[in-house]
Steps between C-alpha positions, in 0.01 A plus 500: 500500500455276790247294270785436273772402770287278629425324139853496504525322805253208400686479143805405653321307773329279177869484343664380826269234540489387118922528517529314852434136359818600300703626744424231740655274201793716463572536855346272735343719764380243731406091392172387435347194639487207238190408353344137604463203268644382173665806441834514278701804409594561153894547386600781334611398153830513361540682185577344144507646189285186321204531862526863418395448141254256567326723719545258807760727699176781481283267659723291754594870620158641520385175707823575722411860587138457556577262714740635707391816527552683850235420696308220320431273777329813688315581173409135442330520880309816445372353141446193683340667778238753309376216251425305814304793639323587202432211306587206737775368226819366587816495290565159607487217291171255553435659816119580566322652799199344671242604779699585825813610275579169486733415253522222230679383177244484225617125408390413841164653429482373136518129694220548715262576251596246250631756262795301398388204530667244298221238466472102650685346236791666518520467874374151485834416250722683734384358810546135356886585438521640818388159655734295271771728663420467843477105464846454317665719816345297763581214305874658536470540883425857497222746635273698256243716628320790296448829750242777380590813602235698656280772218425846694243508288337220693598619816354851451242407226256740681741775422563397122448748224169474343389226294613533152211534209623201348545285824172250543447455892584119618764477173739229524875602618848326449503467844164321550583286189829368617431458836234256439642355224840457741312349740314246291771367401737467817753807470646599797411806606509806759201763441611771683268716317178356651664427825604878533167552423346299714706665811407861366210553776659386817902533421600747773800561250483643142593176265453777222510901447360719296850728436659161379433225220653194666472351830571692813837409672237378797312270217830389326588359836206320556509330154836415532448320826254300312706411255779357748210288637414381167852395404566347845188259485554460130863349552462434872822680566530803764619839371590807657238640731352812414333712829463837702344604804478857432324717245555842450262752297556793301395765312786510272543226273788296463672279180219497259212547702398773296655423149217668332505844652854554483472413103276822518748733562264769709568745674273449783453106634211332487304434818774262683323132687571337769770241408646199729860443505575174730854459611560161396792273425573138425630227747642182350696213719675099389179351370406841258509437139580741203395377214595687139198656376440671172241759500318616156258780488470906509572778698346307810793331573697804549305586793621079647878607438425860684381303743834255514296193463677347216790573658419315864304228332806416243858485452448523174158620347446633121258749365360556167307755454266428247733239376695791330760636760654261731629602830644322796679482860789707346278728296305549823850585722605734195779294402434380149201727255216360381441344189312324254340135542586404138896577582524320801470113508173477606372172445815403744347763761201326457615124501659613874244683659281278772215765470382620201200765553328729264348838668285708332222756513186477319580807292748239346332239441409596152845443370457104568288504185789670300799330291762459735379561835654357805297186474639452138845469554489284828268266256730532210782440694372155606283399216655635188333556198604216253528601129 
């Protein structure tokens, strides 16, 4: 008898938990935390006749309730969590753990080895628009300068995943390839990437993590103080001073600094690093200048307008992000949403900037050797194709 009550007991235990996910839907019993990343909630469909028919109302609604179920962001974290434990896989996209538990994006590592490698040619053709671009904006009066973002998987190559079987050891790179092609021919450039890693061994300040993909907040700092130098000596003007006499460090990361790790959505962090956090802030007076400066490039310049460079270093500064959305001061102060490049009157933005510079990371660098690219449409725009 007592066997059987206490059967009884686990059945409705097992029914409890299999209902509660429901329940939780139905009535809310406390709030989960959200989930990290590019994550987007599904509506719940309206219903038509002519969807229901089609069969599209079924499927609309199924994605709805799976994915708001009660307590999927807790379920998503335990999933998350056991395939970690087990199998070392994450559920988030391109990301790839190396020695240390140091994390990468697999296009970063498919650039180190020369895995996508797009071939001298190619890079050779784009770099020789590139140059015709720069010349035609000095010629103009303005700035160009092209910025390479630095690759973690340069700066932690000794942590990378292993080799892949097809990779050859010593295989040319995109990044090798346009570097020296670059400066062959007299492109302006800032290599962050080998300065970074240059500064690895005896920076008492992490310029890098390994919880994060882009630069540290500490190593975003430093490159943008470079870059002020570079435009003040370029158009011998003064702009807005950036400095600090104070660091602080801490375990717990702030802005981005670990980008990578909250995409996982664990439920236990990874091991946290000592991070620097320097209270800075930027000092202008009558003789600073700030110039208009258009930025092009990925998700590295995010980090610059975290940062409030663009906004100290420019009245008004414009950013296209991969020469698809276009953002600026208002965009940045949340007073007008971003759009598209091809809406806007671009080639206007352009024609008014001072300071044109292109920032990219390696992992990118690929895409110069595609139709369109960045480089394209800057050459297009000033040497159009004639039928």
């Amino acid at each position: 008898m007592k066997q059987r009550a206490a059967k009884g007991k686990i059945l409705y235990l097992l029914l409890l938990i299999i209902a509660f996910p429901l329940l939780q839907h139905s009535f809310a019993f406390y709030e989960s935390g959200k989930l990290n990343g590019a994550v987007s909630g599904i509506p719940d469909p309206s219903f038509t006749w002519p969807n229901w028919w089609a069969g599209t109302y079924q499927q609309q609604k199924n994605a709805y309730l799976n994915d708001s179920t009660g307590c999927r962001p807790d379920l998503v974290r335990l999933n998350n969590q056991l395939d970690f434990w087990l199998f070392k896989k994450f559920h988030a996209h391109s990301v790839v753990i190396g020695k240390g538990q140091c994390l990468f994006e697999q296009e970063y590592v498919d650039e180190y080895y020369g895995t996508d490698y797009t071939g001298e040619a190619k890079m050779r053709q784009a770099i020789i628009k590139l140059k015709k671009v720069q010349d035609t904006l000095e010629h103009m009066g303005k700035t160009f300068v092209f910025q390479t973002a630095p690759s973690k998987a340069y700066y932690f190559a000794d942590e990378l995943p292993p080799r892949p079987r097809l990779a050859k050891p010593g295989a040319p790179t995109n990044y090798a390839t346009f570097t020296r092609l670059a400066d062959s021919i007299g492109i302006h450039q800032i290599d962050y990437n080998s300065w970074f890693l240059s500064k690895k061994k005896t920076a008492a300040d992490l310029l890098m993590c390994r919880l994060g993909i882009h630069w540290t907040t500490f190593g975003s700092l430093i490159a943008a103080d470079t870059f002020i130098k570079y435009i003040e000596h370029a158009r011998h003007v003064h702009l807005p001073m950036l400095h600090w006499e104070v660091t602080n460090h801490s375990l717990i990361p702030r802005q981005n600094d670990n980008d990578l790790a909250a995409g996982l959505n664990l439920i236990y962090p990874m091991p946290p690093e000592s991070l620097s956090y320097p209270d800075y802030s930027f000092s202008s007076d009558s003789t600073t200048t700030r110039p208009r400066i258009l930025y092009i490039g990925d998700s590295f310049l995010w980090i610059w307008l975290y940062d409030n460079l663009m906004q100290n270093l420019s009245t008004q500064f414009d950013i296209w992000y991969y020469f698809v959305q276009a953002w600026n001061q208002n965009t940045a102060a949340g007073k007008e949403e971003a759009t598209y490049v091809d809406k806007t009157d671009w080639h206007s933005t352009l024609m008014h900037s001072d300071c044109i510079t292109i920032l990219y990371v390696p992992s990118s660098f690929n895409s110069f050797a595609k139709p369109n690219s960045t480089i394209d449409k800057l050459y297009d725009y000033f040497y159009p194709a004639v039928n």
